[in-house]
C-alpha positions in Angstrom: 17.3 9.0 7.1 21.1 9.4 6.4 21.7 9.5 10.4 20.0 6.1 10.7 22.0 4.5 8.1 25.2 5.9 9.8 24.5 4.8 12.8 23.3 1.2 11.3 26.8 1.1 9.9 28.4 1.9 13.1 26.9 -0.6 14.8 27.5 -3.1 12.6 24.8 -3.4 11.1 23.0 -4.3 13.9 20.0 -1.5 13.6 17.0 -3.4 13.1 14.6 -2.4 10.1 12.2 0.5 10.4 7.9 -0.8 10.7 5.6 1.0 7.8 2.5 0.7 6.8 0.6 1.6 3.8 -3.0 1.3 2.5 -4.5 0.5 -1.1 -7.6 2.0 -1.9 -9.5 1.1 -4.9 -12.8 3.0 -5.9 -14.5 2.5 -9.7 -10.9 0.7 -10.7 -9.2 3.6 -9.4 -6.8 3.7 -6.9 -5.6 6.4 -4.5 -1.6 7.2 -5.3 0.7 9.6 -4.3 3.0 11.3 -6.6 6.1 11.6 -5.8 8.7 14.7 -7.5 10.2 12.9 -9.8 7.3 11.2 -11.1 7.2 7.7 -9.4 4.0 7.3 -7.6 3.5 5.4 -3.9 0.9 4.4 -2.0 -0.1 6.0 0.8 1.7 5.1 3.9 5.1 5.5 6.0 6.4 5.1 9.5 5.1 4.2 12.7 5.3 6.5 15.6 6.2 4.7 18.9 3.4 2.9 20.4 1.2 2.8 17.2 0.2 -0.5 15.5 0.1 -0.9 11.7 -3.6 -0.4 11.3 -4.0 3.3 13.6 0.0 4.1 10.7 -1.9 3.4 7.7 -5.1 5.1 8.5 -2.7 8.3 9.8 -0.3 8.3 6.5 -3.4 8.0 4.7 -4.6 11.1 5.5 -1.8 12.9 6.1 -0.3 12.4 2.7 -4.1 12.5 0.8 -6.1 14.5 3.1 -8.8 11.1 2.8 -10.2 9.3 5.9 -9.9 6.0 5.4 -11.3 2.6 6.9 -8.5 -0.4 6.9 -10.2 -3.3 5.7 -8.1 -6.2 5.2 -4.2 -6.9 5.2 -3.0 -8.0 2.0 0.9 -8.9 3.6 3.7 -8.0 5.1 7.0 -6.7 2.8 10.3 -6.4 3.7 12.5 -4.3 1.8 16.1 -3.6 2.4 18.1 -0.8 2.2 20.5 -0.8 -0.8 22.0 2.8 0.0 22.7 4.9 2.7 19.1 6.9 1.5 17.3 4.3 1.9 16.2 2.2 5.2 15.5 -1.7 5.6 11.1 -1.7 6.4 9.5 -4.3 7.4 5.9 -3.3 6.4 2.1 -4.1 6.5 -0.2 -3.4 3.4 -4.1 -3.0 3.9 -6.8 -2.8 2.1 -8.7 0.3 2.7 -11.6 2.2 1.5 -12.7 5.7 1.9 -15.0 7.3 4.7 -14.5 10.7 4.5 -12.2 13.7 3.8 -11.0 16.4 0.8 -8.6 14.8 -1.9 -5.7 17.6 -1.2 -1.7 16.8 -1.8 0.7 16.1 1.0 4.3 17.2 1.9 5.5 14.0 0.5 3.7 14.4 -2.9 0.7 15.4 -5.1 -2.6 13.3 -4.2 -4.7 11.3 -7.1 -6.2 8.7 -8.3 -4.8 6.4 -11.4 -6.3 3.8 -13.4 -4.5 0.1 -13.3 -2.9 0.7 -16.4 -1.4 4.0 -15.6 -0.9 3.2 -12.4 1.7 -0.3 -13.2 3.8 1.8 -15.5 4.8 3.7 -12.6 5.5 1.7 -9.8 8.5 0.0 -8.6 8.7 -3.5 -9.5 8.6 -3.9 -5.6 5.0 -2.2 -5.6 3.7 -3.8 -8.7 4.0 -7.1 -6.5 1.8 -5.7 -3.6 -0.7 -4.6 -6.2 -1.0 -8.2 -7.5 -1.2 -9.4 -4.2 -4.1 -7.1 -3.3 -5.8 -8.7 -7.0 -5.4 -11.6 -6.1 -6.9 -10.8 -2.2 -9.9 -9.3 -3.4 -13.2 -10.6 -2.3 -15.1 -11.9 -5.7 -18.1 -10.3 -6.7 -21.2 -12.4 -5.8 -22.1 -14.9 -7.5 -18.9 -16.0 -9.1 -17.7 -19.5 -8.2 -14.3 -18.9 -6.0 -12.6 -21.8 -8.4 -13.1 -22.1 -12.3 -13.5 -26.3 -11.2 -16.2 -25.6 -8.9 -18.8 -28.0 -10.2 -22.0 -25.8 -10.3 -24.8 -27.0 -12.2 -26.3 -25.2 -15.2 -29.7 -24.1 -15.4 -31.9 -26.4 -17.8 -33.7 -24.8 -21.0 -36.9 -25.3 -20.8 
């Protein structure tokens, strides 16, 4: 990554930023993480390969880095980060939805494979990935039956 940077500088800052994708997967208000060495956990995802488009990347990080198939479901947005040192790169990158299909939980080269609860699971993201996880909240399909606005006017069953 340190090459890319240096060559971003020598060009004057004219490299353009790097596509990723990534996947949140949510099963009984768990979700699918990857632990990182020092303790910071990720979801699963990283770079595109040339000629692959967001959806084939996250399914492929996916399971690379959790050993998990998975089955993109729904984009939750795009993200752009940039890079605020020469170890890190400027993404620009999609975040699905995605549940599981198949596969053995195993850890990755990037990290240790598991599942976290909400709770747990805010304490240790970035601020950056705490954002995505509320944007995946909020893109959640509601559970049948629930009234997609608390000013829906729905009227109440009458006692008899």
């Amino acid at each position: 990554m340190i090459c890319f940077n240096t060559l971003n500088v020598l060009l004057g800052g004219n490299l353009p930023p790097f596509g990723s994708a990534a996947v949140i997967v949510e099963e009984q208000d768990y979700y699918l993480v990857v632990e990182l060495p020092r303790g910071r956990v990720v979801f699963p995802g990283g770079f595109m390969t040339w000629r692959e488009d967001p959806k084939h990347t996250a399914q492929r990080e996916a399971q690379e880095e959790t050993g998990l198939l998975v089955r993109v479901d729904h984009l939750i947005g795009t993200y752009f980060s940039a890079s605020d040192s020469f170890l890190n790169m400027s993404t620009v990158s999609c975040v699905y939805a995605a549940e599981v299909i198949g596969g053995v939980l195993r850890n990755g080269v990037e990290g240790r494979a598991c599942w976290l609860y909400e709770e747990e699971l805010r304490k240790r993201l970035s601020p950056h990935s705490r954002g995505i996880l509320d944007d995946y909240l909020r893109s959640r399909p509601l559970p049948r039956g629930i009234p997609a606005s608390s000013d829906s006017q729905m009227p109440l069953p009458l006692a008899s």
